[in-house]
Structure formats: structure tokens, C-alpha cells
VOMI-747310 format. One line per field, with one value per residue (C-alpha): residue number from 1; residue in one letter; x, y, z. Coordinates in Angstrom, 1 decimal. Example, Ala and Ser with C-alpha at 12.3 -4.5 7.8 and 13.67 -1.06 7.14 Angstrom:
# residues 2
n = [1, 2]
res = [A, S]
xx = [12.3, 13.7]
yy = [-4.5, -1.1]
zz = [7.8, 7.1]
# end
This chain:
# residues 381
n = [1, 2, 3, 4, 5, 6, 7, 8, 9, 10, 11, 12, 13, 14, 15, 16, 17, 18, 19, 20, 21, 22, 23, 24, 25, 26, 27, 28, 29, 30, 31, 32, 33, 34, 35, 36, 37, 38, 39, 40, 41, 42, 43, 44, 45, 46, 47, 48, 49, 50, 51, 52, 53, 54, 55, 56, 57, 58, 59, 60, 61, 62, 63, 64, 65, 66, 67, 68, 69, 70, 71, 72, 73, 74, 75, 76, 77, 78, 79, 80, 81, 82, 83, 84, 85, 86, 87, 88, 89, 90, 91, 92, 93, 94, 95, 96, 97, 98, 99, 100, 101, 102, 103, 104, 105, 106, 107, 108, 109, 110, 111, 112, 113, 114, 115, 116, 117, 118, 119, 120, 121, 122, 123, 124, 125, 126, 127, 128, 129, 130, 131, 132, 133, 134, 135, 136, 137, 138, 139, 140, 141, 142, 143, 144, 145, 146, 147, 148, 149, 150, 151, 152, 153, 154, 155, 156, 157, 158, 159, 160, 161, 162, 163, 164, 165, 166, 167, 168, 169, 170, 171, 172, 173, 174, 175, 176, 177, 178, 179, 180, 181, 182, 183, 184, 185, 186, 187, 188, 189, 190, 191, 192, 193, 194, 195, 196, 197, 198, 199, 200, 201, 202, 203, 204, 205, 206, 207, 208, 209, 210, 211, 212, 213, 214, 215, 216, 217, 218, 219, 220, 221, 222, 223, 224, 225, 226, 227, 228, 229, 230, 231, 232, 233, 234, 235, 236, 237, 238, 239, 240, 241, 242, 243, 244, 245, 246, 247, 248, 249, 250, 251, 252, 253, 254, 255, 256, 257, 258, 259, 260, 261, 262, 263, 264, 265, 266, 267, 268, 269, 270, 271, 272, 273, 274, 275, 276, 277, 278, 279, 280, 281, 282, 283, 284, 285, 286, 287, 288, 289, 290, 291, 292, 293, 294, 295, 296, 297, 298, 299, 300, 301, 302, 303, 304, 305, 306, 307, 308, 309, 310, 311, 312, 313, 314, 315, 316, 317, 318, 319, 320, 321, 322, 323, 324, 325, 326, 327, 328, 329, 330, 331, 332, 333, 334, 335, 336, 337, 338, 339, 340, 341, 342, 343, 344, 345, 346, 347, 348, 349, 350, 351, 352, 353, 354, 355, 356, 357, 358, 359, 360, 361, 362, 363, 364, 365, 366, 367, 368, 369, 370, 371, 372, 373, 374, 375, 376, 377, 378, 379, 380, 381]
res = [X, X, X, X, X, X, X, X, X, X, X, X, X, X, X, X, X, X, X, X, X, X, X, X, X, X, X, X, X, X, X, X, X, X, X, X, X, X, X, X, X, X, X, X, X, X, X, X, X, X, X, X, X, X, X, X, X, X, X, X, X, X, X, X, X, X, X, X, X, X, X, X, X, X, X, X, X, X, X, X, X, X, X, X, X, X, X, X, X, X, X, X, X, X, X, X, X, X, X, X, X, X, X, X, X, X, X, X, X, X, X, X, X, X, X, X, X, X, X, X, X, X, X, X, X, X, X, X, X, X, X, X, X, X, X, X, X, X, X, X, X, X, X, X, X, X, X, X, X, X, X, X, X, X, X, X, X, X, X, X, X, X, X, X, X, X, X, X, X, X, X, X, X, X, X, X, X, X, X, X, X, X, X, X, X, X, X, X, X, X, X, X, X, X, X, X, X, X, X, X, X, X, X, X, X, X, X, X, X, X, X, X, X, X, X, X, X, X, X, X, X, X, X, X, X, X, X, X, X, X, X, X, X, X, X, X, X, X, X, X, X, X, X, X, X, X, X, X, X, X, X, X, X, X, X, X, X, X, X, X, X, X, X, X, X, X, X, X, X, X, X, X, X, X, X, X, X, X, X, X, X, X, X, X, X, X, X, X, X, X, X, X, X, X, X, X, X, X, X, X, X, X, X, X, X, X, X, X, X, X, X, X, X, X, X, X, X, X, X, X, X, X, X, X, X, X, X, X, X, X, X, X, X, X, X, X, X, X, X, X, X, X, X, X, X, X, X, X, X, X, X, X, X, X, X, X, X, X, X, X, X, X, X, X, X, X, X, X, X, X, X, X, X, X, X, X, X, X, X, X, X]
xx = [103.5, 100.7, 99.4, 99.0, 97.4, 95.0, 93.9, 93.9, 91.5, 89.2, 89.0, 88.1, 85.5, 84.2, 83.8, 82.1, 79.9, 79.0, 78.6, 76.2, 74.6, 73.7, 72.3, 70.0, 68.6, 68.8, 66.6, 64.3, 63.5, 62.8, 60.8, 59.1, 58.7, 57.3, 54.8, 53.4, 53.3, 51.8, 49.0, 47.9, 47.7, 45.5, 43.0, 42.7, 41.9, 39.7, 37.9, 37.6, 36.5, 33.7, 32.7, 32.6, 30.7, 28.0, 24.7, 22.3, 18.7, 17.4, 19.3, 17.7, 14.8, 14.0, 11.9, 12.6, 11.2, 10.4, 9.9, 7.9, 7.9, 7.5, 8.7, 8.4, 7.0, 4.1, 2.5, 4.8, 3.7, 5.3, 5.4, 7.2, 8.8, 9.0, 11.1, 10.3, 13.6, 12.6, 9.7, 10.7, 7.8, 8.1, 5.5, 4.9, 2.6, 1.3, 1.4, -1.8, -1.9, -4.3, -2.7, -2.1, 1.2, 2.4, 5.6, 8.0, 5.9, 2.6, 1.4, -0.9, -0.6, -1.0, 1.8, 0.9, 1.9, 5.6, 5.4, 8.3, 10.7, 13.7, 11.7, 9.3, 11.3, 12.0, 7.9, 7.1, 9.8, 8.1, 4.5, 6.5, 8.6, 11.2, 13.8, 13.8, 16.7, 17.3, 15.7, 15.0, 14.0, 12.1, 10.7, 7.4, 9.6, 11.2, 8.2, 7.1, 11.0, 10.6, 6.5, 8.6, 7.4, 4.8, 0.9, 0.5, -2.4, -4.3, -6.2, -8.4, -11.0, -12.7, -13.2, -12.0, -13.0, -10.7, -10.8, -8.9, -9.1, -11.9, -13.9, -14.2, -13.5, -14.2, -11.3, -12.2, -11.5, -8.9, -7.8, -5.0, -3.1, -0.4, 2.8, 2.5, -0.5, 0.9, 2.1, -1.6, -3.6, -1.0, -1.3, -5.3, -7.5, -9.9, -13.9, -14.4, -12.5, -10.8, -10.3, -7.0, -5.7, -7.3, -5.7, -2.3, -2.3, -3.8, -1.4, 1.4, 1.2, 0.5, 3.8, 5.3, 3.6, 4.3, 8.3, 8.4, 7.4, 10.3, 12.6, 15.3, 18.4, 16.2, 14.7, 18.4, 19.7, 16.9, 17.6, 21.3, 20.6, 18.4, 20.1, 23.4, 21.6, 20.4, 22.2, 22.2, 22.5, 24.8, 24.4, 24.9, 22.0, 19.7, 20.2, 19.1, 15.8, 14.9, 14.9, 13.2, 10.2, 10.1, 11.3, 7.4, 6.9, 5.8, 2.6, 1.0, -1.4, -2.0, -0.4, -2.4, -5.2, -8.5, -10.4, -12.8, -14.2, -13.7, -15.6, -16.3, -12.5, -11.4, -8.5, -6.9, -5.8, -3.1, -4.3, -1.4, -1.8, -1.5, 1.4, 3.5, 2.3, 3.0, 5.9, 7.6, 8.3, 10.1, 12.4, 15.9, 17.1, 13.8, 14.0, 10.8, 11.5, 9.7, 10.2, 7.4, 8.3, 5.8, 5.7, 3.7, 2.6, -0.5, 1.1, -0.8, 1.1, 1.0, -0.2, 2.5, 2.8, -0.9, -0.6, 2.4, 0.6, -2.1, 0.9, 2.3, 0.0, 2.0, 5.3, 7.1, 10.2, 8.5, 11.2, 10.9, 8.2, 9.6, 8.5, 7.5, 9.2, 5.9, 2.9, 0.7, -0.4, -4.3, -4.7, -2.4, 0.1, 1.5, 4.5, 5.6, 8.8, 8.8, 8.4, 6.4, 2.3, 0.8, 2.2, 1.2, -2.3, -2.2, -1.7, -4.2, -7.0, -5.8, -5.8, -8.8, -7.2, -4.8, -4.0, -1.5, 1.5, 4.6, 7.4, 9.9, 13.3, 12.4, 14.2, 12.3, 10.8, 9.9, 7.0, 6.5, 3.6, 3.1, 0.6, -2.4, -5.0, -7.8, -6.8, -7.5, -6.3, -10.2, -10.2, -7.4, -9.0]
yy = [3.1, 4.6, 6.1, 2.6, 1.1, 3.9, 3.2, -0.8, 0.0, 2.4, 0.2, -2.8, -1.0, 0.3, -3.5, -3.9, -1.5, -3.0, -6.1, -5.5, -3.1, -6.2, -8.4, -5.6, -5.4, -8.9, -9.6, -6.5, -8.3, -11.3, -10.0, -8.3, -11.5, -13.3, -10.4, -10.2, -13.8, -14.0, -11.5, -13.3, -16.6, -15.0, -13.3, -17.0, -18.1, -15.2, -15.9, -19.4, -19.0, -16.6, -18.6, -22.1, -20.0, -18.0, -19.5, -18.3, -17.2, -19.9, -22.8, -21.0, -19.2, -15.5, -12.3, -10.5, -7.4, -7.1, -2.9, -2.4, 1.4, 4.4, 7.6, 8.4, 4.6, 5.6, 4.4, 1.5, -2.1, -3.8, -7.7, -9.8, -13.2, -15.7, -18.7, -21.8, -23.8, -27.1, -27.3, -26.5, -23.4, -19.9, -17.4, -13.7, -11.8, -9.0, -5.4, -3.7, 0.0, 0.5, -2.0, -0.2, -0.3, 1.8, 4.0, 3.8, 5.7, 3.8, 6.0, 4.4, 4.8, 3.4, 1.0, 3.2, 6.3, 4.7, 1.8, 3.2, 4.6, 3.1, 3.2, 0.3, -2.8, -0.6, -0.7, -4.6, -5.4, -4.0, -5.6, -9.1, -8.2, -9.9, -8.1, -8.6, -10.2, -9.1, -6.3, -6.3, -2.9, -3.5, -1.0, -1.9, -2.4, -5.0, -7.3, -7.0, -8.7, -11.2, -12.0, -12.4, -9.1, -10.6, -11.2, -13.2, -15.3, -13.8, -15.9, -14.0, -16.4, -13.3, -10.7, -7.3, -3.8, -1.2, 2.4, 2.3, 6.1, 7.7, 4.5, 1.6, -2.3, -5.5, -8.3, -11.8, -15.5, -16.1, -13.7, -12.2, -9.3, -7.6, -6.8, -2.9, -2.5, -4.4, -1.1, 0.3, -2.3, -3.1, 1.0, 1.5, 2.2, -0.5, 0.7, -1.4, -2.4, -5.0, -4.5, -3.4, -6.2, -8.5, -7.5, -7.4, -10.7, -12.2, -10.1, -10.5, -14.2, -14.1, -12.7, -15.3, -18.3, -16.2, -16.1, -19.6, -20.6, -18.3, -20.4, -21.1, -19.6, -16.3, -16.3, -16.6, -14.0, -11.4, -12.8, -12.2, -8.8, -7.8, -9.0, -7.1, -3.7, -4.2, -2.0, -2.6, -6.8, -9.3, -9.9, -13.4, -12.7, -11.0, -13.4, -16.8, -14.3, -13.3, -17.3, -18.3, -15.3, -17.3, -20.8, -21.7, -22.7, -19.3, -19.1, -15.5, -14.7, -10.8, -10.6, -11.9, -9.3, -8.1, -5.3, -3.5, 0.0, 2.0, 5.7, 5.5, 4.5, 1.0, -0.5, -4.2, -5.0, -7.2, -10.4, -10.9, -15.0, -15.7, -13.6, -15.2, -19.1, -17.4, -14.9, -14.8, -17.8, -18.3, -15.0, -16.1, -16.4, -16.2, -17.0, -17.0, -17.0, -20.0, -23.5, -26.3, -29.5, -31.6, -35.5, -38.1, -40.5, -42.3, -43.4, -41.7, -40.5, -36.8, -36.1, -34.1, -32.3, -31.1, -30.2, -28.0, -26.3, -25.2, -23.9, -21.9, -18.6, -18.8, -16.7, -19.9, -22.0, -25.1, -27.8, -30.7, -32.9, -36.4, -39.6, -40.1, -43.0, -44.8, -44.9, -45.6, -42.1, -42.1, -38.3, -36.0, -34.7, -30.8, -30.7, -27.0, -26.1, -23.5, -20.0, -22.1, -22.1, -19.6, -20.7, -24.6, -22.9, -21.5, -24.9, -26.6, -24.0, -24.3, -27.8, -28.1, -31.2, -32.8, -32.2, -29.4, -31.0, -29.6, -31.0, -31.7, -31.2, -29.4, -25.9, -22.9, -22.2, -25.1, -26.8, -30.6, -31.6, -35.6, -35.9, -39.2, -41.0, -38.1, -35.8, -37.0, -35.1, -34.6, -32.4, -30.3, -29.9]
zz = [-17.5, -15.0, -18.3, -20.5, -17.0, -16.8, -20.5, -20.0, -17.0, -19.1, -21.5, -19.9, -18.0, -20.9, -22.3, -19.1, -19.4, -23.0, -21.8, -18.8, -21.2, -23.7, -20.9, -19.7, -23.4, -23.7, -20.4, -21.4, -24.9, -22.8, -20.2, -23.0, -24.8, -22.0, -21.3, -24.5, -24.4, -20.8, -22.3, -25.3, -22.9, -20.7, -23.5, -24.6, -21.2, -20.7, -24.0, -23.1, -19.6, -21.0, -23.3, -21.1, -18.1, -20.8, -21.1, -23.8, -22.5, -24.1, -21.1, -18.0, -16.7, -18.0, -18.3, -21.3, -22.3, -25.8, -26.7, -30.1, -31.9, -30.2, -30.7, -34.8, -35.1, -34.0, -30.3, -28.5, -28.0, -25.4, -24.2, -22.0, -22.7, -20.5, -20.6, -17.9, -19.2, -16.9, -18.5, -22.4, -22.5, -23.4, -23.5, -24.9, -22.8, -24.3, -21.9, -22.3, -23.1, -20.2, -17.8, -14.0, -13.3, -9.9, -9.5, -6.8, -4.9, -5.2, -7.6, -10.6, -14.4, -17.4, -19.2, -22.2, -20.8, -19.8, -22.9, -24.9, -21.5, -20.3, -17.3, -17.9, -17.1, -13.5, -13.2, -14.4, -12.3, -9.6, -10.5, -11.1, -8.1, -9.5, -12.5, -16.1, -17.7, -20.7, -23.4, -26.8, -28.9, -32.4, -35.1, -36.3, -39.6, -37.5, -36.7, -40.3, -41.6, -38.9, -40.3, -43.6, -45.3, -47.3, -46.0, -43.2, -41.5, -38.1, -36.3, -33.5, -31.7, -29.8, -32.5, -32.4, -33.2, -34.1, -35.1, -38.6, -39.5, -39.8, -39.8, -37.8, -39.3, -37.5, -37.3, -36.4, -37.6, -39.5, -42.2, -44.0, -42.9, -45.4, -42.5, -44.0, -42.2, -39.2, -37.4, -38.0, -36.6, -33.4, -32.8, -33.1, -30.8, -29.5, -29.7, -26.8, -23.9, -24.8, -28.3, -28.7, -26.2, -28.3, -31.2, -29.5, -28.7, -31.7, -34.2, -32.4, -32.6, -36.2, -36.4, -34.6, -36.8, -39.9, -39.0, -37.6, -41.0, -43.1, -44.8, -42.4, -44.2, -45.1, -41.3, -39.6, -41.9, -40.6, -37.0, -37.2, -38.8, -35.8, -33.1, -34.6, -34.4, -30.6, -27.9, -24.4, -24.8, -26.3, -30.1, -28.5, -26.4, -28.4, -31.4, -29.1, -28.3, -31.8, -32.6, -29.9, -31.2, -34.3, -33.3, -33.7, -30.3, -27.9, -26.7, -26.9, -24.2, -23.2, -19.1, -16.6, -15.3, -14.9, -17.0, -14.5, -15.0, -11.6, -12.0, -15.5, -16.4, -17.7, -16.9, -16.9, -13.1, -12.7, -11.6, -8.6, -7.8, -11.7, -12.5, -9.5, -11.3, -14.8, -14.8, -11.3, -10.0, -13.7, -13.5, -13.0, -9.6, -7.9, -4.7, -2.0, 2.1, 2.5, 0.6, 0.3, -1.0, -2.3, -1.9, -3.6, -1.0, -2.5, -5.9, -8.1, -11.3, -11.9, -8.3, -7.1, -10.4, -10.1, -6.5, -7.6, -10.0, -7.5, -5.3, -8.1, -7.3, -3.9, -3.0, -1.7, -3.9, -5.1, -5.9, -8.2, -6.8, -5.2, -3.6, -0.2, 1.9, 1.2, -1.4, 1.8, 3.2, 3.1, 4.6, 3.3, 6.1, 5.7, 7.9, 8.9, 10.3, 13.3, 11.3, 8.7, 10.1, 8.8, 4.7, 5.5, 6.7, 3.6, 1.8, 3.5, 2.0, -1.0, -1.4, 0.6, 2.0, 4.1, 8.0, 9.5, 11.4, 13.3, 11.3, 13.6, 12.5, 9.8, 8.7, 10.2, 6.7, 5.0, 4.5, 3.4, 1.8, 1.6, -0.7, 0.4, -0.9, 0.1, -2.8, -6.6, -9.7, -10.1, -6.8, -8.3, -11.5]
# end
């Protein structure tokens, strides 16, 4: 009898044992369930928080770097585009070879020497003082799908000469150039100074017009092909840069700066006060230590907008340009806060108007400038 109650017992432990056995893979195919399903959900909600949060170059402010040939493609072109989003302009500015650029140690060289490193957006950044966004790296080959591979118009106002050989051949006008001899004119060397700057600018914006004007299934094809062989950016990214090269509205001008010749030597010098209008003020998250906010107070349209634009060689924040509490002001009043003299002294010689004020109240670093009567948009012309 002990013996049958020993085996009812081992039994029923053993169905026990089953039993508890089949809820633990019962909750572990659950629990796995609901991971799995937990995971997918948040990919989803990842994918859709990237994509409501990512904004394409083309929505904000940006310095882009745009690297042409080097290495077997013969010498490097580089430019930089720059997008002012507010006010619907982008530019390419062309890098002269012979641009000085310094190193982190104040050391000068030429762009040409460093045009094809992964160490040039380090040194524009440091000119611009402010960081490049994003990069783009084209062949020579590149620029000529993009021109639409065929022969494409160059207009050059300032003719330009260039070595092409052994001889030398004289571009000006308008003319046609065939895009296989695109990488041979972008790479020659200039007889004079400013030749080969001249013929930067005016090729590469040939380009442009010439891509602009490629039939639009053809042209996004070439884009899309581009942008998915670019490394180090978003094929997202790189594709909204490629249309805006050929989206027919980028200006090409070569970087602001000066060509002097200093012991027998010439070079282009960065002109400082037009690259911060130009190029810095529109990298993205620029932000100046001091802020001057610009009011129209005599009720002339366009006043503040052209006081602005003489302010733009300054390193101060300019916001958008609003109304002051009256259209009555007949001297223009520049209010400074505590820490903000010396910049409102700086204003008033630039505007060549207005008088110096303590703003009281004011943040230590700001500056408000309420535009009167006393200036004209003829005195800032």
C-alpha cells in the first residue's frame, strides 16, 4: 500500500513537473513574442522619428564643401556652397589654387597645396571660423555627366589666359566648351594672375547652366547615381546638394579676397569683412557674442534691410529687421547694453550716422539700432 502511494505521488509530481514545464515555454514564446514585437515597434518609431526630425540641406543654412579631382584626376578644384535658406540664395565660391589659407599654427600656404586633403574643410573652417556642413567628392568625369556630357556654353566676361600644353590659348565671351576638355581647362595654369581663378569661376558655372538645362528625368538619374557613390554623407544628403548644383539657380563667384603680390609672389588674401557678410554668418548654427537688432523708425521701406546688409561684414547675430514703436525717429538712436560700447561705436562708423545711447535695460550684449529720418537708402548705397 506505501508502495502504490509512493507511485501515485511520483506520478503526480511528475504531471507537475509537465505542467509547470509547459507554462514556462508557454510564457517564454510570449515574452519572445512580445520582444520581437516590442523591437519591430520601436524600428518603426525610430525610422519615423528620423525621418520627422531630418531636414535636407536644402531647408537651412550651410557650408558645403564641394572637392573636384585630385590624385590620378589630375590637380583638385575645390568650392564652397553656401546656402542663405531665409533668403532662398545659394552660392558656389570658387577656392583659388593660390588662396592663403593658415594652419593651426598660423602657418601660411596655399589651398592648392591642401586642395584634394581631408584636411581642407579643418583649414576653411578656420578662415570662415565657423565649420562646414556637409562634403561632396566629384571626379572631373563627374562634372562633365552633371554638364550633360555633350558641349556646353562658357560665358567669361573678364577673359582668360591659360597655358593649354605647350601653347597658350585665350578664353573670353561666350564660347563652346566640349565637357572632355573640361578637366584640362579647370587644371591649367593661368599666364597671369588671375587667370586660372577666372576660369574657375566662369567654367564652373557653365557647368551649372549646362546641368540646369538636362532634361529632368536624364539630370535626376545622374544626380541619384552621384549622390549613391558619395562616402562620408547621406545619399539623402548628398542627392538634395547635387540638385541644388544644377537646380539653375547658384550663383558662382570665386571666395571673397584680394590678389596682391608680396616679394615677387602673388597670392589672393582673404578679404575677412566680406567672407563674414558672404559665407559666415550663413554657416549653420552661427552664433556671434554680441546681437544688434535693427529697427525701422522713419518708415521708409527697405531701410532696415539695407542697414543690415551694411552690418553683415560684422561678427554680431543680426535678427530679422522689425518696426520701431514709432515711424517718428528723425536721428537714428544706437542703444548699447552694458558690455555693448565698443560694437555700437562700431555701428555708428559704419553707418556714419545716428547717435550712441546707453540702452537701459537692455541685455549686456545687445545692441538696438532704431533706424531715423537722417539715413536714406542713398547713404547706404
Amino acid at each position: 500500500m506505501a508502495g502504490a502511494e509512493g507511485y501515485r505521488a511520483k506520478r503526480l509530481a511528475e504531471r507537475r513537473s509537465r505542467r509547470w514545464g509547459a507554462y514556462q515555454n508557454l510564457a517564454l514564446y510570449v515574452l519572445a513574442a512580445a520582444v520581437a514585437f516590442g523591437a519591430v515597434l520601436g524600428a518603426v518609431r525610430l525610422a519615423h522619428a528620423l525621418r520627422q526630425h531630418h531636414v535636407p540641406p536644402s531647408a537651412a543654412n550651410y557650408l558645403a564643401l564641394v572637392q573636384i579631382g585630385g590624385g590620378h584626376d589630375g590637380s583638385p578644384t575645390a568650392a564652397v556652397l553656401v546656402n542663405n535658406a531665409a533668403q532662398g540664395t545659394t552660392t558656389l565660391y570658387t577656392v583659388p589654387s593660390d588662396l592663403l589659407l593658415t594652419n593651426a599654427s598660423g602657418e601660411y600656404m596655399m589651398a592648392g597645396d591642401v586642395a584634394a586633403e581631408d584636411r581642407l574643410p579643418s583649414y576653411l573652417g578656420r578662415l570662415f571660423g565657423a565649420p562646414l556642413s556637409y562634403r561632396l567628392n566629384l571626379s572631373y568625369g563627374d562634372l562633365e555627366r552633371l554638364a550633360g556630357g555633350g558641349a556646353f556654353t562658357v560665358t567669361a566676361p573678364t577673359p582668360f589666359d591659360l597655358q593649354m600644353g605647350s601653347a597658350s590659348q585665350v578664353f573670353g565671351g561666350s564660347f563652346a566648351l566640349p565637357a572632355g576638355r573640361l578637366r584640362a581647362v579647370l587644371t591649367a595654369a593661368g599666364k597671369g594672375d588671375a587667370d586660372q581663378a577666372n576660369a574657375q569661376v566662369a567654367v564652373l558655372g557653365g557647368v551649372l547652366s549646362a546641368g540646369a538645362a538636362v532634361p529632368q528625368g536624364r539630370r535626376s538619374a545622374t544626380v541619384d547615381a552621384l549622390a549613391g557613390e558619395q562616402k562620408g554623407i547621406a545619399t539623402a544628403d548628398a542627392r538634395d546638394l547635387l540638385r541644388t548644383l544644377v537646380s539653375g539657380r547658384v550663383t558662382v563667384a570665386r571666395l571673397p579676397s584680394v590678389g596682391k603680390v608680396s616679394d615677387g609672389q602673388f597670392a589672393w588674401r582673404p578679404d575677412g569683412a566680406a567672407i563674414m557678410a558672404q559665407i559666415t554668418r550663413n554657416a549653420r548654427g552661427f552664433r556671434a557674442p554680441y546681437t544688434v537688432i535693427v529697427e525701422n523708425g522713419s518708415g521708409a521701406v527697405g531701410i532696415g534691410r539695407l542697414v543690415v546688409d551694411q552690418l553683415a561684414t560684422m561678427d554680431v547675430d543680426l535678427p530679422a529687421v522689425r518696426n520701431a514703436a514709432s515711424f517718428d525717429y528723425q536721428v537714428t538712436q544706437i542703444e548699447a547694453g552694458p558690455k555693448a560700447f565698443g560694437v555700437a561705436t562700431q555701428v555708428r562708423a559704419i553707418l556714419g550716422h545716428g547717435v550712441v545711447l546707453a540702452g537701459n535695460g537692455l541685455p549686456a550684449t545687445t545692441v538696438i539700432v532704431v533706424v531715423g529720418k537722417d539715413i536714406t537708402a542713398k547713404d547706404l548705397q
